[in-house]
N, C-alpha and C positions, 0 to 999 in steps of 0.2 A: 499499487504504485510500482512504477519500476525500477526495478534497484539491483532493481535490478533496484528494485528495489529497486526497484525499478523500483525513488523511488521512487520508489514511489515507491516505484516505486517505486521497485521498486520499490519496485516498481519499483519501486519501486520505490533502482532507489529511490525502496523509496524513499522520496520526497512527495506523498503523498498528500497531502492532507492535510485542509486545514487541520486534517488528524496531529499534525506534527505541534499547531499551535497550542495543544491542550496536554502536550508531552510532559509527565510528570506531575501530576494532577490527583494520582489516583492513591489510596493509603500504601504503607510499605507493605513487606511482604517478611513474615517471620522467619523463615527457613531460606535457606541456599533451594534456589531451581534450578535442577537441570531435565535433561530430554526425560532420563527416569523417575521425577516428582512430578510435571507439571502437567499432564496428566491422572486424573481418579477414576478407575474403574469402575464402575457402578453395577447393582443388582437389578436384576427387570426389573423386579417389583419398585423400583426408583428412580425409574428410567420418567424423561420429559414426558409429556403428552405431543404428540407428531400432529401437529398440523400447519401445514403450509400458508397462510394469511393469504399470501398473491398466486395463489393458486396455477403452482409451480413453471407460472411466466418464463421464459428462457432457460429455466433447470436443467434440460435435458442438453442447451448447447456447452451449455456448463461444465456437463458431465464430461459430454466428447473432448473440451478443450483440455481435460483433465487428463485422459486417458491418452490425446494427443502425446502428453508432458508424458506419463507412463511407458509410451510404447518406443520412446526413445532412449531411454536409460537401460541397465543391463538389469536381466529380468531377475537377478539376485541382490540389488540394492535394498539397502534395507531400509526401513523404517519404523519410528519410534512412540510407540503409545504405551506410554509408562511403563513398567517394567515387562512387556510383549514387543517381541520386534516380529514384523509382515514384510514379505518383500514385497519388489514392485509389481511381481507376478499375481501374489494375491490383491495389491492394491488393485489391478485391470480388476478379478474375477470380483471385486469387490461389488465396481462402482457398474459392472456390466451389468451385476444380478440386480440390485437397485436400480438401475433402468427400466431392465426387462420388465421388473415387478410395475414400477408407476406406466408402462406402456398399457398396461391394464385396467388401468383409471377405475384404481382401487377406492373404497369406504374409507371415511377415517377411522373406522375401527377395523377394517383388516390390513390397512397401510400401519397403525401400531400392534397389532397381531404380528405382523410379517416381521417387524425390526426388534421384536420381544423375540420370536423365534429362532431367528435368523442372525442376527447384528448384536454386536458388543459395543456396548454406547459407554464412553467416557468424558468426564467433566474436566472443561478447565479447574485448572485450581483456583485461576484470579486476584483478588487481594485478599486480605484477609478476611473478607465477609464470604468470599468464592465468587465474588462478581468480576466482570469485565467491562472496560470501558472502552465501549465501542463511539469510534467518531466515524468520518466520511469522507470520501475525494472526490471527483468526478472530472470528465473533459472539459475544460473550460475552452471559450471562440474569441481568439484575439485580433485584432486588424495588425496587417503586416504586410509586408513587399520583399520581394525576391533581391531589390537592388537599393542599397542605404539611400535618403533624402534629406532634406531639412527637416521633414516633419516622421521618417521611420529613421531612425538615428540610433535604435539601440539593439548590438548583437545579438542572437541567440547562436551561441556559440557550438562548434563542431569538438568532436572528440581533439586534443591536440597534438600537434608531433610530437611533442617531448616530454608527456604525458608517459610513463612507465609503473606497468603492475608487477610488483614482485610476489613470488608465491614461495614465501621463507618454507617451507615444506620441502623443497627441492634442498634446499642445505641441510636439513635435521629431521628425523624424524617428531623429534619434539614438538613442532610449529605444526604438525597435524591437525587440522582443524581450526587453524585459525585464519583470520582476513588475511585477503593481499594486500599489501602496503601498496599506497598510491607515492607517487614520488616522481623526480625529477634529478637529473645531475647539473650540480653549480658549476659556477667560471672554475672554480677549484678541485670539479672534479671531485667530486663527492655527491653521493645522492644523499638524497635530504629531501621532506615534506612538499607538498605542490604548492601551489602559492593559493593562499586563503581568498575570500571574495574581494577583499581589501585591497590584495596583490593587484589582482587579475583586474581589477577595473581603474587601477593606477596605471598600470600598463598600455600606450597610449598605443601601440603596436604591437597588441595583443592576439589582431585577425591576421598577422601573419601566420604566428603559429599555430595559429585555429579558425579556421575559415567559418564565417558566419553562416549557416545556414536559411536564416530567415533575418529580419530587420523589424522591431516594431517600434507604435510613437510612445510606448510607456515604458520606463523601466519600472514601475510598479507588476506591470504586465510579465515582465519577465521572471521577477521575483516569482509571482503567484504560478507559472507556467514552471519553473522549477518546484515547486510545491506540490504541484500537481505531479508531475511526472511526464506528463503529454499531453496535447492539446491541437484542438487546430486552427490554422491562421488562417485568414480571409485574405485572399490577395486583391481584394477589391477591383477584380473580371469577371466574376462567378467562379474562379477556381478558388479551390480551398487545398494547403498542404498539412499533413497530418505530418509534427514531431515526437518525437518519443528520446526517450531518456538513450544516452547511450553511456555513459559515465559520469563521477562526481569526480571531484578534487580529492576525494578520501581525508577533508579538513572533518572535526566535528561539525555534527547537527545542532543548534542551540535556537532554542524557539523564540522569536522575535513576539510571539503573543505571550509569553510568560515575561518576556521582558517588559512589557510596555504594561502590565499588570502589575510585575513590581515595581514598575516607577509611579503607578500612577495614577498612567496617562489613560488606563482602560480598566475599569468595574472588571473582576471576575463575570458575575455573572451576566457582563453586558459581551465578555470576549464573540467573538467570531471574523469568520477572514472579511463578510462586509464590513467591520467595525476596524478592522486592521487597514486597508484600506483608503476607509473615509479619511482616518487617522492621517495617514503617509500624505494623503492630497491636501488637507488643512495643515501641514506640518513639513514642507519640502527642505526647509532650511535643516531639518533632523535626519534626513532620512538617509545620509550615511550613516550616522550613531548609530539606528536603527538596522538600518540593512545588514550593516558589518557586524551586528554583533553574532549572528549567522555565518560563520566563516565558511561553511559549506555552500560549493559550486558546483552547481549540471551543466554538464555538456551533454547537444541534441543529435539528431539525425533523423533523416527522413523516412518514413517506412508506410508502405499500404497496408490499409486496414489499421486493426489496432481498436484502441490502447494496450499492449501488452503489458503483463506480468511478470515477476521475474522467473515464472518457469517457461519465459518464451512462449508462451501463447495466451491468447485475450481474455481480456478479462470481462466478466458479460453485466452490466447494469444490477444489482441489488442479488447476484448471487455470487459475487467473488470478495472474498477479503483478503486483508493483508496482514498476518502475525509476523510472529517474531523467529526468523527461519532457524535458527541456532535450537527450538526448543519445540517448532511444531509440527507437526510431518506434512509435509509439503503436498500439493494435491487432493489431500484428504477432503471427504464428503464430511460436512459439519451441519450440526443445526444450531440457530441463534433465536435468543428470545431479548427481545430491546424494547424502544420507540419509533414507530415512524412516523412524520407530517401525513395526514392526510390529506388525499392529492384532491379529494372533491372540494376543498376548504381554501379561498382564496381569501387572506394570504395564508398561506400553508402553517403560521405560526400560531392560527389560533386552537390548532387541535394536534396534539401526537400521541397516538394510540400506542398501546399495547399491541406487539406481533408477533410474529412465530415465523421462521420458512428458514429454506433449507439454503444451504452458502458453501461452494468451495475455496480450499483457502489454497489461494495462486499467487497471493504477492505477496510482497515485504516493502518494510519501508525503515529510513535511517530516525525516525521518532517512534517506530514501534516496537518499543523492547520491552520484556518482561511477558509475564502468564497473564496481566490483568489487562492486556492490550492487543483489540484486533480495531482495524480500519474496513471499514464498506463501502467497495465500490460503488458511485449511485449514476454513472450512465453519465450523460449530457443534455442539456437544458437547462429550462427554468429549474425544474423540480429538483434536477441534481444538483444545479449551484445551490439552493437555498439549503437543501438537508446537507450536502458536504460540509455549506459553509457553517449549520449552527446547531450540528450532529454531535453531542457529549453527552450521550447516553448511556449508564450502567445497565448490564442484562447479564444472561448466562450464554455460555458460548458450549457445545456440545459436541464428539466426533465419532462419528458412525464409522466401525469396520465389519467386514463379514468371520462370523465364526469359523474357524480355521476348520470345522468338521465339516462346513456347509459347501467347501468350495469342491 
C-alpha cells in the first residue's frame, strides 16, 4: 500500500488493507521492538525449507522493482537485520546473486543448498508465539467520471494547497527519525493538525482547496479506494484512470472493522471488507458514526502504471508486502509461509492451503505496525478482491541476505 504507505500504502500509506481492518487482532508482544530485536538470526541447520508454491510467478520483476528502489539511494545507506547492518550496496549484490542463481532453474534441493551456503536467513520475531499475521490489499475497479453528475457526486480528492509537512529534524537533531507532521495554519496563524475526515467532508468547499481528481457514485467506494491505496476507475468510454495515493491527513488510522466488531454489529470471525461493506449499504443512516470514527484521509493523483509502494516503485501481485518501515528493512528479499485460497476452487473459500514463496517487502501501510504484521499484495480481480478481502492468516515471515564473504 502506498504510504506511502502508500497506504497503503503505503502504500501505502498505507492505507492498504482490508489488512487495516483486522489492525490489532494479533496477541501483545513481551519486550520493547526495535530495528535491533525484531529480527532473529537463525542457524542453517534451522533455516525454513525454500520452496516457492507459485513457482516463482512474477519474482524475478519483483526483484528488479527492488533493485530499481536500491539503485537510487546512496550506495552506503544502511540497513537493519538485527544486530548486522548491510548497506545498499550489498543489498544490489544481494538480490543480483539470487537472481542469477534462479536464472538457472535450480532443484529444490540446490535452490536450498545455495541459500544454506550462501544466505543468512532471519526470522521475524512476530508475537509471542513468533507468528505473523499476514492479511491482504489489492487494486480494486470502481465506476467514476472525470466531471461531477447527479449520479458521480463524490470527490476523490487531490493533494491540498494548504496541506503542509513539516520535518521537526530541520529544528533539532533530536526529532531524527521521526514522522513529518502533517498540518495546516489556522485564521490565527498557528499551525495545528489537518482537518480529520469529519472536517474535510463538512467542508462544503472543500475542492477548492483540493481539486478532485476523479468523481464516483459511492462514497463507500471511496472509503474502500483509500483503504486500498489505489485503484482504477472506469470512466465508462473504455478508458480507465489509474489513482494512487499521494498523501494522508496525518490524522490517526482507526479501524472501522474493529469498531463495528465492538459494537456488535459484525462476528469477529464473520469480519471482512465484503461484510464491511454489505454493513454500510443496509445501514446508510450510520455511516457517518462509522466512517468518521476513521479520522484518517487520502488524497489521490494520477500516475501511469502502478500500483506503487512506498519505495516508489510497483508493487507486483503475490510477491510484494507491506511491514512495518520504522523496524524492517525496506526492499529486502523475504520468504513467507501462510494460507492461500485456492484458485482452482470456485468459491475460493472452500479451500486455503498451506504455502510457501518467496515476497519482497516494498510497502507500508498506516494499520501495519509491529514485528507480528506484514500485508500481501494480491494483484487485481476476482481473486485478489476475495483473498484481500478475507486474508487473516498467521504464518512465519522470513528474510534472506547475502553473506557478507560471498559478495
Amino acid at each position: 500500500m502506498k504510504n506511502k504507505m502508500p497506504v497503503r500504502p503505503g502504500w501505502i500509506f498505507w492505507f492498504v488493507v482490508v489488512a487495516c481492518f483486522f489492525s490489532g487482532c494479533y496477541p501483545g508482544i513481551k519486550e520493547e521492538i526495535t530495528q535491533f530485536t525484531v529480527l532473529k538470526k537463525l542457524k542453517p541447520e534451522t533455516y525454513p525449507v525454500f520452496v516457492d508454491d507459485i513457482e516463482f510467478q512474477g519474482l524475478m520483476t519483483s526483484i528488479d522493482n527492488s533493485l530499481l528502489y536500491f539503485r537510487k539511494v546512496p550506495l552506503e545507506r544502511k540497513y537493519y537485520y538485527g544486530k548486522e547492518i548491510y548497506t545498499a550496496g550489498h543489498m544490489i549484490l544481494s538480490l543480483e546473486t539470487f537472481k542469477a542463481f534462479l536464472e538457472r532453474q535450480p532443484s529444490s534441493k540446490a535452490l536450498n543448498d545455495f541459500i544454506k551456503s550462501d544466505f543468512i536467513v532471519y526470522a521475524a520475531a512476530g508475537n509471542e508465539d513468533g507468528k505473523v499475521l499476514f492479511t491482504g490489499y489489492f487494486e480494486p475497479v470502481f465506476e467514476g467520471r472525470i466531471e461531477k453528475s447527479d449520479e458521480f457526486f463524490f470527490p476523490v480528492y487531490s493533494r491540498p494547497d494548504d496541506l503542509l509537512e513539516i520535518d521537526l529534524s530541520e529544528f533539532s537533531n533530536i526529532y531524527k527519525g521521526h514522522k513529518n507532521l502533517v498540518a495546516r495554519v489556522n485564521d490565527s496563524r498557528r499551525v495545528v493538525p489537518y482537518y480529520s475526515r469529519k472536517q474535510i467532508n463538512d467542508i462544503k468547499d472543500f475542492y477548492i482547496r483540493s481539486k478532485p481528481v476523479v468523481w464516483l457514485k459511492s462514497r463507500i467506494d471511496r472509503f474502500f479506494l483509500e483503504v486500498q491505496g489505489s485503484g482504477r476507475i472506469d470512466l465508462g468510454n473504455g478508458d480507465v484512470l489509474r489513482v494512487h495515493y499521494a498523501k494522508s491527513n496525518g490524522n490517526e488510522y482507526r479501524s472501522i472493522g474493529r469498531y463495528l466488531i465492538d459494537k456488535k454489529e459484525i462476528l469477529k470471525e464473520n469480519m471482512s471488507m465484503q461484510a464491511i461493506r454489505t454493513w454500510l449499504d443496509q445501514n446508510p443512516e450510520r455511516m457517518d458514526e462509522v466512517l468518521n470514527h476513521n479520522e484518517s484521509f487520502v488524497f489521490f493523483q494520477t500516475e501511469e502504471g502502478g500500483p506503487y509502494g512506498s519505495l516508489g516503485v510497483e508493487v507486483t501481485a503475490l510477491r510484494s508486502i507491506a511491514t512495518d518501515s520504522s523496524l524492517f528493512p525496506k526492499g529486502a528479499l523475504c520468504f513467507m509461509q501462510a494460507q492461500l485460497p485456492d484458485k482452482k476452487i470456485s468459491p475460493f473459500l472452500k479451500k486455503w492451503e498451506n504455502t510457501s514463496f518467496f515476497v519482497l517487502n516494498q510497502d507500508t501501510g498506516g494499520a501495519i505496525k509491529g514485528p507480528a504484521r506484514a500485508d500481501l499484495f494480491c494483484g487485481n480481480g476476482d481473486y485478489a478482491e476475495f483473498t484481500a478481502g478475507r486474508m487473516n492468516q498467521y504464518g512465519k515471515l522470513f528474510f534472506l541476505v547475502l553473506k557478507p564473504d560471498k559478495g
